[in-house]
TIKEFI-154711 format. One record per atom (N, C-alpha, C): residue number from 1; x, y negated, z; atom name. Coordinates in steps of 0.05 Angstrom, whole numbers, padded with zeros to 5 digits. Example, Ala and Ser with C-alpha at 12.3 -4.5 7.8 and 13.67 -1.06 7.14 Angstrom:
2
<node num="1" c1="00264" c2="00114" c3="00156" atome="N"/>
<node num="1" c1="00246" c2="00090" c3="00156" atome="CA"/>
<node num="1" c1="00264" c2="00066" c3="00156" atome="C"/>
<node num="2" c1="00257" c2="00045" c3="00142" atome="N"/>
<node num="2" c1="00273" c2="00021" c3="00143" atome="CA"/>
<node num="2" c1="00258" c2="-00001" c3="00157" atome="C"/>
END
This chain:
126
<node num="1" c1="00113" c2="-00733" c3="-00447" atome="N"/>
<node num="1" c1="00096" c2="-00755" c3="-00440" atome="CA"/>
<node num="1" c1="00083" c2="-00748" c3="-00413" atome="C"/>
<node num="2" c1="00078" c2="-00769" c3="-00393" atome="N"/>
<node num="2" c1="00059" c2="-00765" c3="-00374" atome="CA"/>
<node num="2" c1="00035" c2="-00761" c3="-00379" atome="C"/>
<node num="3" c1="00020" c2="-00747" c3="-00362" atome="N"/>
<node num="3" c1="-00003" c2="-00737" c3="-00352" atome="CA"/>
<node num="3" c1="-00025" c2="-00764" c3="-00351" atome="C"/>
<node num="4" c1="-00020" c2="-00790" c3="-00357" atome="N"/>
<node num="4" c1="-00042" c2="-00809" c3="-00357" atome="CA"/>
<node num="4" c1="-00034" c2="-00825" c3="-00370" atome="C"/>
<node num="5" c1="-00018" c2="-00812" c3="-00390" atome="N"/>
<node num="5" c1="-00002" c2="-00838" c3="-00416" atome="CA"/>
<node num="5" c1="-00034" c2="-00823" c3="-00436" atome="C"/>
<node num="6" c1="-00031" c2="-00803" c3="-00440" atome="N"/>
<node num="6" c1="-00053" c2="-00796" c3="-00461" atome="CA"/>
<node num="6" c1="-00088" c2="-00774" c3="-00440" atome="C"/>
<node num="7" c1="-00100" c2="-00791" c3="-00425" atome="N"/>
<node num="7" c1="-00113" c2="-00774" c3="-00411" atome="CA"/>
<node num="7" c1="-00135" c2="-00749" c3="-00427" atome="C"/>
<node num="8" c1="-00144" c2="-00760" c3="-00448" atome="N"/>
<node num="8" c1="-00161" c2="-00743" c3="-00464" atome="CA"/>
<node num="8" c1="-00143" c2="-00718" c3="-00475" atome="C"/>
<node num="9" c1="-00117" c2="-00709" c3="-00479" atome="N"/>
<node num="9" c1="-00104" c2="-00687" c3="-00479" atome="CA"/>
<node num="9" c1="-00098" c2="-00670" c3="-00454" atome="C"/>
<node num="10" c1="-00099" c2="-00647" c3="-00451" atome="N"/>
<node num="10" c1="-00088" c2="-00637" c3="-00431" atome="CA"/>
<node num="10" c1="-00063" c2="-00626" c3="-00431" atome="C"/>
<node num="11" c1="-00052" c2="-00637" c3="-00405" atome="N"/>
<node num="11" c1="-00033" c2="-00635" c3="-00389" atome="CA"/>
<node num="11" c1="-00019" c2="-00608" c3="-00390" atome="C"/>
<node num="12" c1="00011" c2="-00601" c3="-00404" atome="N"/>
<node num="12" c1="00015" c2="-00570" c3="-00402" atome="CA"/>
<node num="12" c1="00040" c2="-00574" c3="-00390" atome="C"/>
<node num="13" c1="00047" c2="-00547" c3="-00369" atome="N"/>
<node num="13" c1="00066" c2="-00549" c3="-00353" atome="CA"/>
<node num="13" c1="00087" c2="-00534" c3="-00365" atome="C"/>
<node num="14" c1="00114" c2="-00550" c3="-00367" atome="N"/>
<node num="14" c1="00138" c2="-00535" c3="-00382" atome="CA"/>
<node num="14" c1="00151" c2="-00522" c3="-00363" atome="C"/>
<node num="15" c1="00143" c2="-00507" c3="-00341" atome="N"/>
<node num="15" c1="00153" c2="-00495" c3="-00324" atome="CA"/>
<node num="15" c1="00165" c2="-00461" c3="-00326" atome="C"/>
<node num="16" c1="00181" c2="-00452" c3="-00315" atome="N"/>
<node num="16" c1="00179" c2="-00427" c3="-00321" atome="CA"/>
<node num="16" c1="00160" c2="-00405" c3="-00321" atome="C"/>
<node num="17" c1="00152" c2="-00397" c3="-00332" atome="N"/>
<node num="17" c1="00134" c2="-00373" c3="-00342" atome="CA"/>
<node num="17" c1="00142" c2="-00347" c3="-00339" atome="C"/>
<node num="18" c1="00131" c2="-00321" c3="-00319" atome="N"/>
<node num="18" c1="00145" c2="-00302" c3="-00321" atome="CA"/>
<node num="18" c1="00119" c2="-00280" c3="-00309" atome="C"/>
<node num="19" c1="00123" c2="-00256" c3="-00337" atome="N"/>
<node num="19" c1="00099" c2="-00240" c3="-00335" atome="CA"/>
<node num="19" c1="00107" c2="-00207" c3="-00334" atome="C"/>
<node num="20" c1="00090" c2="-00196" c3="-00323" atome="N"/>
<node num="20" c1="00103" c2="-00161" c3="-00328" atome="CA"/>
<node num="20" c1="00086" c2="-00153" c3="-00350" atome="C"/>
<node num="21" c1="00091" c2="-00134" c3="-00370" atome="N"/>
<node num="21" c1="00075" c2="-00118" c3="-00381" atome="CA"/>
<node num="21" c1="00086" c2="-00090" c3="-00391" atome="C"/>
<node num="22" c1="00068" c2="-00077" c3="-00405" atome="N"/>
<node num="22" c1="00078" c2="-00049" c3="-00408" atome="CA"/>
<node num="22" c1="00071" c2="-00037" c3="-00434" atome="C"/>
<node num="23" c1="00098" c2="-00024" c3="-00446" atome="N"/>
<node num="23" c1="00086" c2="-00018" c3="-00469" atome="CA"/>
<node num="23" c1="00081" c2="00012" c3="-00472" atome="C"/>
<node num="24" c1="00056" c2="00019" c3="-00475" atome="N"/>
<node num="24" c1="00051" c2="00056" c3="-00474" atome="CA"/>
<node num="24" c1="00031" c2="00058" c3="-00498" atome="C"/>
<node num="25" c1="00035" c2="00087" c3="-00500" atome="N"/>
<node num="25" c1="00008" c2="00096" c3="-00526" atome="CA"/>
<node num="25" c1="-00017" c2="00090" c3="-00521" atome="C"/>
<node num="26" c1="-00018" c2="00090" c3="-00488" atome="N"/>
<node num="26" c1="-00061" c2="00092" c3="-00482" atome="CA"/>
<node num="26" c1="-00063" c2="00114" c3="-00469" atome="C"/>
<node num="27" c1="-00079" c2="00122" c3="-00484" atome="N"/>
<node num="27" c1="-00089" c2="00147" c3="-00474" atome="CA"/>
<node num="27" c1="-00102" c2="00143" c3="-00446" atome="C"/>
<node num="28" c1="-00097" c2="00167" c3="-00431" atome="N"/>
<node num="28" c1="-00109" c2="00176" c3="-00401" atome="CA"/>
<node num="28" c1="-00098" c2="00159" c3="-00385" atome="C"/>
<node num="29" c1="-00074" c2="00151" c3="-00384" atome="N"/>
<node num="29" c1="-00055" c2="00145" c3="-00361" atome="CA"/>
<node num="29" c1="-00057" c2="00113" c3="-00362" atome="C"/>
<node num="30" c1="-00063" c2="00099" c3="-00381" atome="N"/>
<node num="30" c1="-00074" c2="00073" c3="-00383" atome="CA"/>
<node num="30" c1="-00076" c2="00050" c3="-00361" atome="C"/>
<node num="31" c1="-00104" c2="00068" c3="-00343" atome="N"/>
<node num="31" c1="-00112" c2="00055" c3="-00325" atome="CA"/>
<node num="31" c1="-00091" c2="00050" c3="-00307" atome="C"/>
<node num="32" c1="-00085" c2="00071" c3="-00299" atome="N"/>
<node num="32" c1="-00061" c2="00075" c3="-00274" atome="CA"/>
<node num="32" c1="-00037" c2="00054" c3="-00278" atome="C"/>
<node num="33" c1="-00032" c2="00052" c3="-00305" atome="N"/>
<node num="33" c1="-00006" c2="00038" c3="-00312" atome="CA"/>
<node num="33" c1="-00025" c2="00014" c3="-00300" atome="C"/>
<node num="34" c1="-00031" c2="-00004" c3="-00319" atome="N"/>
<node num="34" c1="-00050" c2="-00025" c3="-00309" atome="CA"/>
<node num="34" c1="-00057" c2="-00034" c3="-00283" atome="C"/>
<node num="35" c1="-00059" c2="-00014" c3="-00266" atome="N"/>
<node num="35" c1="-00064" c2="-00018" c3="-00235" atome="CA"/>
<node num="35" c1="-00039" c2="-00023" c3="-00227" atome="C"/>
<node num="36" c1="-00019" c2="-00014" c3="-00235" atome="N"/>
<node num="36" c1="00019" c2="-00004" c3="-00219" atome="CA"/>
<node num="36" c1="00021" c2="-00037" c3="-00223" atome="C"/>
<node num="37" c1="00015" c2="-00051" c3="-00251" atome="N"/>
<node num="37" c1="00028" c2="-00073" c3="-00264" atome="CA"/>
<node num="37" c1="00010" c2="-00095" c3="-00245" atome="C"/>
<node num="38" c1="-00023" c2="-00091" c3="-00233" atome="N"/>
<node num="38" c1="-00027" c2="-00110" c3="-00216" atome="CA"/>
<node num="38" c1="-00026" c2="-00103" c3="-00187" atome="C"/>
<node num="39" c1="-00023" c2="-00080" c3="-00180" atome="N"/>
<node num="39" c1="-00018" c2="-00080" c3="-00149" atome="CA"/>
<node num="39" c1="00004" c2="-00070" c3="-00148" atome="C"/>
<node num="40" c1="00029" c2="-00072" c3="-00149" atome="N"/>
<node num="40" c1="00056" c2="-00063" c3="-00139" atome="CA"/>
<node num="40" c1="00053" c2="-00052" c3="-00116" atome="C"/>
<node num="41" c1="00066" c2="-00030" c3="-00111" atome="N"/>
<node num="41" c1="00073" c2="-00021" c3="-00085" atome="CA"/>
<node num="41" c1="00095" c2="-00045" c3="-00076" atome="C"/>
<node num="42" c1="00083" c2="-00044" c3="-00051" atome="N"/>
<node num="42" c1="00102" c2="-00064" c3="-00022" atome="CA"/>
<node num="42" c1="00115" c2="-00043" c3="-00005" atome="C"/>
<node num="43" c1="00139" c2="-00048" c3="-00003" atome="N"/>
<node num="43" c1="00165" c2="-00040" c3="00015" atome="CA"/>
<node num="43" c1="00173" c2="-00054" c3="00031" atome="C"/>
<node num="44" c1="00175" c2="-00044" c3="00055" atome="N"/>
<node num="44" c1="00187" c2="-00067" c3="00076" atome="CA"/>
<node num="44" c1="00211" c2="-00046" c3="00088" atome="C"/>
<node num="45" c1="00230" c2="-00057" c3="00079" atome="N"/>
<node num="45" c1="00255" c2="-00048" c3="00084" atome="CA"/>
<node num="45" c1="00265" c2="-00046" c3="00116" atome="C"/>
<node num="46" c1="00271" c2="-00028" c3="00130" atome="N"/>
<node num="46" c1="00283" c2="-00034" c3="00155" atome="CA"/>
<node num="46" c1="00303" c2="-00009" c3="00166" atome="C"/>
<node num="47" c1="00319" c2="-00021" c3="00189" atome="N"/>
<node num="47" c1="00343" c2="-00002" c3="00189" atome="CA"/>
<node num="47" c1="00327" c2="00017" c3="00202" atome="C"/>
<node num="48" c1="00341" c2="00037" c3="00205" atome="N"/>
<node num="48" c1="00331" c2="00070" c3="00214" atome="CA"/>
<node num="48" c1="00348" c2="00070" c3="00248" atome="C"/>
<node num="49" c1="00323" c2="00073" c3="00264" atome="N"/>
<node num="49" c1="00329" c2="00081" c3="00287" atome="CA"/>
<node num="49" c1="00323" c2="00102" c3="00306" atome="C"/>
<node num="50" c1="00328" c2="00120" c3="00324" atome="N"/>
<node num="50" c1="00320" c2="00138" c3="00339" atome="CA"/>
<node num="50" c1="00292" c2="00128" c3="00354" atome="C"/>
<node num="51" c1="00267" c2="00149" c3="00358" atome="N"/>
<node num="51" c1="00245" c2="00130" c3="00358" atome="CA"/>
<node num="51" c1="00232" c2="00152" c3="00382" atome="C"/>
<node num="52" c1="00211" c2="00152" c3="00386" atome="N"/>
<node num="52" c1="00200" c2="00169" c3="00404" atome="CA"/>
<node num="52" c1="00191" c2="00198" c3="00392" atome="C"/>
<node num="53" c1="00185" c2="00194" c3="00368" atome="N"/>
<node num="53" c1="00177" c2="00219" c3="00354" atome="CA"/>
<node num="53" c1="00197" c2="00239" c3="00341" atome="C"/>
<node num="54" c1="00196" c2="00258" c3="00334" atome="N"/>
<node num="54" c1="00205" c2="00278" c3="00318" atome="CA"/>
<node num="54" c1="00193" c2="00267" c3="00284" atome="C"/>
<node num="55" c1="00220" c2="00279" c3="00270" atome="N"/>
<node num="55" c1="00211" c2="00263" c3="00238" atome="CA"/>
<node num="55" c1="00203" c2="00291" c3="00228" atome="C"/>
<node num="56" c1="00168" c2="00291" c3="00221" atome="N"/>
<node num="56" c1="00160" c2="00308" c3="00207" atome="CA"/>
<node num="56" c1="00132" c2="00293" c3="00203" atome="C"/>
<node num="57" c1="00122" c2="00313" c3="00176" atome="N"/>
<node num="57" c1="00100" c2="00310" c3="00167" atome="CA"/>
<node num="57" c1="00087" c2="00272" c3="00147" atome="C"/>
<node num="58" c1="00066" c2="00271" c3="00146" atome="N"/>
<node num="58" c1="00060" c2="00235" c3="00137" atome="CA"/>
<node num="58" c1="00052" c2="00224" c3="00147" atome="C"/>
<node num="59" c1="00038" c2="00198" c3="00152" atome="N"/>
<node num="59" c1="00028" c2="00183" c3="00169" atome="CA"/>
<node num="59" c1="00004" c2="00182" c3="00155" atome="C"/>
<node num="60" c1="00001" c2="00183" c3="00141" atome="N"/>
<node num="60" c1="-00033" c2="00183" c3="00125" atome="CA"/>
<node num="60" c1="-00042" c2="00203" c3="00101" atome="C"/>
<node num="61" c1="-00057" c2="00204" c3="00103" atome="N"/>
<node num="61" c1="-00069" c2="00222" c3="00068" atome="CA"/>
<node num="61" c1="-00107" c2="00220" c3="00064" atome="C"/>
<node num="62" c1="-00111" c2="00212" c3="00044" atome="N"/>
<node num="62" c1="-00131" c2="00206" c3="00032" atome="CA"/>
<node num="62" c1="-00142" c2="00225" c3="00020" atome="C"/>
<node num="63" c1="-00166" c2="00231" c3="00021" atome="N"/>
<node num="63" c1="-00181" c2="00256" c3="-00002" atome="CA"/>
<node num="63" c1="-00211" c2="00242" c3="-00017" atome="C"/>
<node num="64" c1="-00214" c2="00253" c3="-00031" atome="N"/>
<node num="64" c1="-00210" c2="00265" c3="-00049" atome="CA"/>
<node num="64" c1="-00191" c2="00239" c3="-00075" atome="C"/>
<node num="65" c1="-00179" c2="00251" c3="-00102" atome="N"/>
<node num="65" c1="-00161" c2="00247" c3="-00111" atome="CA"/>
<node num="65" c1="-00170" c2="00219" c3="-00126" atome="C"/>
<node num="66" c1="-00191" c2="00224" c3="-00130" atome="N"/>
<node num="66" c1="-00210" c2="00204" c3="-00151" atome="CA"/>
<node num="66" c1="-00217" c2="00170" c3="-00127" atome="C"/>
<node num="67" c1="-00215" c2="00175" c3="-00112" atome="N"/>
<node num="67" c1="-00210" c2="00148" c3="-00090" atome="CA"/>
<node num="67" c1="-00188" c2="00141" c3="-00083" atome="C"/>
<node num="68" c1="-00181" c2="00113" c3="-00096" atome="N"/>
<node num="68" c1="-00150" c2="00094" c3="-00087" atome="CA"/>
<node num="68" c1="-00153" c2="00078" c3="-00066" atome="C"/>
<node num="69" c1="-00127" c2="00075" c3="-00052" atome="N"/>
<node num="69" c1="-00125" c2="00065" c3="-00029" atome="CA"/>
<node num="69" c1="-00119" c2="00032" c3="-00044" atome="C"/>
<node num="70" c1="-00135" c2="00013" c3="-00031" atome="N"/>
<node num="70" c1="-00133" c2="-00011" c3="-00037" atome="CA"/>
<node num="70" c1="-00117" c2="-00031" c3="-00005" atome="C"/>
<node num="71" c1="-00115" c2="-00020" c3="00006" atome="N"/>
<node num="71" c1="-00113" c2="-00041" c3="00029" atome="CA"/>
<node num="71" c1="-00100" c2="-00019" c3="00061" atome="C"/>
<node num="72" c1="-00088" c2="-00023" c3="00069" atome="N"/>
<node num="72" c1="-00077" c2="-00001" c3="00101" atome="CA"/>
<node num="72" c1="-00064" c2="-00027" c3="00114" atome="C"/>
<node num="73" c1="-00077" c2="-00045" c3="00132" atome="N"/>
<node num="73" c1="-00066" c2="-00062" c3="00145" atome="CA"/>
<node num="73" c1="-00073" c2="-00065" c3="00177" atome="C"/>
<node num="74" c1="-00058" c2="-00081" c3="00191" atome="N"/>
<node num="74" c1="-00074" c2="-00089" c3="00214" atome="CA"/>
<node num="74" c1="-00096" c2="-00101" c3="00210" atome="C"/>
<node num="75" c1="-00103" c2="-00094" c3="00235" atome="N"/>
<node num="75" c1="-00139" c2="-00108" c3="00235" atome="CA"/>
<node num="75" c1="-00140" c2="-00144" c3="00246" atome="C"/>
<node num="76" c1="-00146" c2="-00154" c3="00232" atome="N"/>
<node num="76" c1="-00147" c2="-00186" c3="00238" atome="CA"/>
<node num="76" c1="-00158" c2="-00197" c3="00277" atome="C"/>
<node num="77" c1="-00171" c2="-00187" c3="00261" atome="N"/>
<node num="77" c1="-00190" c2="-00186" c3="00290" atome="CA"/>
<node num="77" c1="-00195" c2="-00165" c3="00309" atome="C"/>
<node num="78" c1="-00196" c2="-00162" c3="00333" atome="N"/>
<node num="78" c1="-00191" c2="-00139" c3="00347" atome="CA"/>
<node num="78" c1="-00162" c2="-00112" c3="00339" atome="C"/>
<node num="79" c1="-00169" c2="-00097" c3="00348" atome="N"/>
<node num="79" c1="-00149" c2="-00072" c3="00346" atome="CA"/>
<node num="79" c1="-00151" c2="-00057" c3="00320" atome="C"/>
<node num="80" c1="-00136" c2="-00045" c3="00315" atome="N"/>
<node num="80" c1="-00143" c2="-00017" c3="00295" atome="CA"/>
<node num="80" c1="-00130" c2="-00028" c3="00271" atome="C"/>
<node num="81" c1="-00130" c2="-00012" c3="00257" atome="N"/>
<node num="81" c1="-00124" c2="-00012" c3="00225" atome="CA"/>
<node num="81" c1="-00140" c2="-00019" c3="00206" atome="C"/>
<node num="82" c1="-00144" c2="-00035" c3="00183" atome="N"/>
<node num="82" c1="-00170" c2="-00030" c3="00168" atome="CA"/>
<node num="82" c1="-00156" c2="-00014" c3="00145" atome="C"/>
<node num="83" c1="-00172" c2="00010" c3="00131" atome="N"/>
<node num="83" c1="-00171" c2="00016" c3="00114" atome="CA"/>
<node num="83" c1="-00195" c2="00007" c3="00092" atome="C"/>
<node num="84" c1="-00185" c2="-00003" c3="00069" atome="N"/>
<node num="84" c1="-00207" c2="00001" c3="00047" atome="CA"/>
<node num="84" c1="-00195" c2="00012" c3="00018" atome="C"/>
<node num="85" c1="-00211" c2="00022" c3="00010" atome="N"/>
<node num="85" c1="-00217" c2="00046" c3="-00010" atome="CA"/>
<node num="85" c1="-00235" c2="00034" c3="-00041" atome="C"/>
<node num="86" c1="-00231" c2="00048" c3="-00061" atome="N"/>
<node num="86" c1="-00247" c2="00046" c3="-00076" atome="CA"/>
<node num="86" c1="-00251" c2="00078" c3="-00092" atome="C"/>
<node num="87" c1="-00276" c2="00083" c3="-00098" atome="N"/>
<node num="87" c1="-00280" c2="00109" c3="-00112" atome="CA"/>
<node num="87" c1="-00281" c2="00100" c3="-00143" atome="C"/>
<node num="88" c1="-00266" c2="00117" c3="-00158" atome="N"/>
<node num="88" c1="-00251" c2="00111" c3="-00191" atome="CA"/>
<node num="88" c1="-00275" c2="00131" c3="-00217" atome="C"/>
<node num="89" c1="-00287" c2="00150" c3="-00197" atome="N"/>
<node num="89" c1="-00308" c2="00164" c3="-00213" atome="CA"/>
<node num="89" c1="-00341" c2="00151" c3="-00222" atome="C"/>
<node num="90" c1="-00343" c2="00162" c3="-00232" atome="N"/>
<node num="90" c1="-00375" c2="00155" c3="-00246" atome="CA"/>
<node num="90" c1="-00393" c2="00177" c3="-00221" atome="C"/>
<node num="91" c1="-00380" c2="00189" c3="-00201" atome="N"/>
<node num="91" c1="-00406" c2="00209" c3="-00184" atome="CA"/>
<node num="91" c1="-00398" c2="00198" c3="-00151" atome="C"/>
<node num="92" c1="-00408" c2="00204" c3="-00132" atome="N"/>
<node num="92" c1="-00397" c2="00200" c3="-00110" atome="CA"/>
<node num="92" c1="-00380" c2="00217" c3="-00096" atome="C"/>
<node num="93" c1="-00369" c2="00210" c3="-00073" atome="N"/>
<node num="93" c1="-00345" c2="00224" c3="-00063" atome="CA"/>
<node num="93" c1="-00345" c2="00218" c3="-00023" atome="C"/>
<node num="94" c1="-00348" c2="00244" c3="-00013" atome="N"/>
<node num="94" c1="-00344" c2="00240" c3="00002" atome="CA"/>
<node num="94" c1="-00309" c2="00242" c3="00017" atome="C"/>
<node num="95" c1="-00304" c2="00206" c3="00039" atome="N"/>
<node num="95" c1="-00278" c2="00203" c3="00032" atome="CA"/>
<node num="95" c1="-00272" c2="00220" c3="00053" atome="C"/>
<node num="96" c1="-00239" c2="00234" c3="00058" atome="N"/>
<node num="96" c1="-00235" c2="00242" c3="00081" atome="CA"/>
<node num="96" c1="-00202" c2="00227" c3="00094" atome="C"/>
<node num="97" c1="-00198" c2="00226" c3="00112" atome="N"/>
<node num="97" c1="-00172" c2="00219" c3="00121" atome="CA"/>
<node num="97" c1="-00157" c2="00231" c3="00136" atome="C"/>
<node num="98" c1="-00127" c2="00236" c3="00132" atome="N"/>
<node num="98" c1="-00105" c2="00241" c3="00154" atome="CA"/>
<node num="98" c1="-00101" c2="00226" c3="00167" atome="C"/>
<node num="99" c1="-00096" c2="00219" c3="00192" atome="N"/>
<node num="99" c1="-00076" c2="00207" c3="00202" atome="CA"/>
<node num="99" c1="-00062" c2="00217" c3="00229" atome="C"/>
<node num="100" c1="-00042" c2="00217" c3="00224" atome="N"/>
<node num="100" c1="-00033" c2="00234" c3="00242" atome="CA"/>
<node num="100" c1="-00029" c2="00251" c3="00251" atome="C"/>
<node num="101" c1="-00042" c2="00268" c3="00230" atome="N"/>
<node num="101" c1="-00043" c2="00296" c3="00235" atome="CA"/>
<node num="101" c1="-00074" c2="00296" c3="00247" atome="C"/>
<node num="102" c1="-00097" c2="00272" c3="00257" atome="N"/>
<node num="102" c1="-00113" c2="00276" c3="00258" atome="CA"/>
<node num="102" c1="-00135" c2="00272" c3="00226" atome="C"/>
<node num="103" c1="-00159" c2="00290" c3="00227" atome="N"/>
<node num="103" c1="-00171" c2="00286" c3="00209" atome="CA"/>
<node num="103" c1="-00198" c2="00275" c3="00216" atome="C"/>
<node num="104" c1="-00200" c2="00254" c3="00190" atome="N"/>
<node num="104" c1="-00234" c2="00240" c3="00206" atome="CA"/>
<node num="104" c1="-00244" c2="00243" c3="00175" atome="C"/>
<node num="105" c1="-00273" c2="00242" c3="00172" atome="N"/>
<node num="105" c1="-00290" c2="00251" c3="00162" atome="CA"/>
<node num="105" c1="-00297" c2="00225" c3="00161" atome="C"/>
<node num="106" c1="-00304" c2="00198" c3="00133" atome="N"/>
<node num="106" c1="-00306" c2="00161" c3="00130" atome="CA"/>
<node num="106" c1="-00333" c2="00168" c3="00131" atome="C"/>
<node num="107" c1="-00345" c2="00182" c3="00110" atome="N"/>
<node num="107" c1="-00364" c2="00182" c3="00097" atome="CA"/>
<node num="107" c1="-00371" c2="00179" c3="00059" atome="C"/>
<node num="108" c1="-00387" c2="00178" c3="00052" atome="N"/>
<node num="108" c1="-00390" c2="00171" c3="00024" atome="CA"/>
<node num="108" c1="-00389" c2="00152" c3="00014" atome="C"/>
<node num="109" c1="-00368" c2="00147" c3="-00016" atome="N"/>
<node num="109" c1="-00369" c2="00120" c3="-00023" atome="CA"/>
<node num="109" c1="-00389" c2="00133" c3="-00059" atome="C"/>
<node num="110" c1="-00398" c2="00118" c3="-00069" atome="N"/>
<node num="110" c1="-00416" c2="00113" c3="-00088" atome="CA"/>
<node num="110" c1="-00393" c2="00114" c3="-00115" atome="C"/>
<node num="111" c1="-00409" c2="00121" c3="-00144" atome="N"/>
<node num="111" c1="-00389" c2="00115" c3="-00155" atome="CA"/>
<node num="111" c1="-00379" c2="00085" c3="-00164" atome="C"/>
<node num="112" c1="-00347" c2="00078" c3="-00162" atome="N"/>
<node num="112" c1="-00337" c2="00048" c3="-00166" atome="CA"/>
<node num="112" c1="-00338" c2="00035" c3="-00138" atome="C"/>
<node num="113" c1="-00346" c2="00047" c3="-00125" atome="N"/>
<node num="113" c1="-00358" c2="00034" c3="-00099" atome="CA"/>
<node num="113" c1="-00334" c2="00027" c3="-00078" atome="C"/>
<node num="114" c1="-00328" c2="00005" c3="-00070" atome="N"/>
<node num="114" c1="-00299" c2="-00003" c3="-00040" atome="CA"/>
<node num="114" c1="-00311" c2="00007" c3="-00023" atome="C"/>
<node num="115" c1="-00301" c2="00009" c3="-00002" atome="N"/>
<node num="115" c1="-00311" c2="00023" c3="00033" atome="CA"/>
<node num="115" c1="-00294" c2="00009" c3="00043" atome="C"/>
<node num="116" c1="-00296" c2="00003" c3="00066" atome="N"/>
<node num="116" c1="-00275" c2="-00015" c3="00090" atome="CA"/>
<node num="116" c1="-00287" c2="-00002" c3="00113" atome="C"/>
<node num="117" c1="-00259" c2="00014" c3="00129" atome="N"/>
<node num="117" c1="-00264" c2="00023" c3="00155" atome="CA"/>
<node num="117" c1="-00247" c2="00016" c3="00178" atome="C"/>
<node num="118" c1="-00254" c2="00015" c3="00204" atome="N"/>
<node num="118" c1="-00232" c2="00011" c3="00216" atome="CA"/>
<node num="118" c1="-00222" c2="00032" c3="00239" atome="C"/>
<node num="119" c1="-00202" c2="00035" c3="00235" atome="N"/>
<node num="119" c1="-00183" c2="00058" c3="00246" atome="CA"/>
<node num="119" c1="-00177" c2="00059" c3="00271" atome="C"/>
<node num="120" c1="-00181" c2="00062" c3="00293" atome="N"/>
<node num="120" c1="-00171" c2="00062" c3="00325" atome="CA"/>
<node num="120" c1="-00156" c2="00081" c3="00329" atome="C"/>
<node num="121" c1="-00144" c2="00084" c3="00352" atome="N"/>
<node num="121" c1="-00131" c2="00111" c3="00366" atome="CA"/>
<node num="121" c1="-00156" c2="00115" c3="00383" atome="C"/>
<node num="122" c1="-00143" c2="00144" c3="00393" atome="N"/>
<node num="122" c1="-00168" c2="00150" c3="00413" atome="CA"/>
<node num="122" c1="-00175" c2="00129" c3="00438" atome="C"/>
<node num="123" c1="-00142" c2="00128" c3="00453" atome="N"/>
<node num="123" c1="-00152" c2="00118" c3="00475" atome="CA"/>
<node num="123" c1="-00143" c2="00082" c3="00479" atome="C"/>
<node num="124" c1="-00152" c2="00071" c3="00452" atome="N"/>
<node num="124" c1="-00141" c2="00044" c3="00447" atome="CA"/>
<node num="124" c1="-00162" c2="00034" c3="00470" atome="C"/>
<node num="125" c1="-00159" c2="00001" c3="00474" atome="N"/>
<node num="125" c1="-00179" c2="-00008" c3="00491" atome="CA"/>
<node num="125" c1="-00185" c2="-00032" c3="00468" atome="C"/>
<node num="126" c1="-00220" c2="-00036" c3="00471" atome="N"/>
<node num="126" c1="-00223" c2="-00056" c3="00461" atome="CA"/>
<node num="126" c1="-00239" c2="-00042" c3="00445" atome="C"/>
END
């Protein structure tokens, strides 16, 4: 039936339906599953080319263990990268970062607490 043949019922869509879930004991690892099932890692596939650099080492690393990376994108506005963060402990944590083999020192996030920073090179302009 249409949607204004009977208005006092609501309207349900026979559309396809499609959900992830996971079946585990619990326990410790719980959360983490739960997080994987709403934030998927994103892959952006691309061919492999000869580049200016030498292939060693990572492009980023995060400290301490108990803070997840929520966000590593361009910056909307102006230059740089934004990173944001969330701390997963009940104490606080001071965050630290690689990049590049450089190390910067964010500051403290609280416990549960997001942080949003933004990332430059040294000699960016702007």
């Amino acid at each position: 039936m249409e949607a204004d043949e009977r208005p006092w019922l609501p309207a349900v869509d026979r559309g396809e339906l499609k959900f992830r879930f996971c079946l585990s004991p619990g326990e410790n690892e719980l959360p983490d599953l739960a997080a994987q099932l709403e934030q998927p890692p994103l892959a952006l596939y691309v061919t492999p080319s000869p580049g200016p650099w030498r292939r060693s080492g990572s492009l980023a690393a995060l400290e301490p263990q108990s803070v997840r990376l929520l966000a590593l994108k361009p910056a909307e506005a102006g230059s740089g990268i934004i990173l944001r963060a969330q701390q997963l402990a009940d104490r606080p944590a001071r965050v630290r970062l690689t990049w590049l083999g450089r190390k910067m020192d964010l500051g403290e996030l609280g416990p549960w607490q997001i942080g949003e920073w933004r990332v430059h090179r040294r000699n960016a302009k702007s």
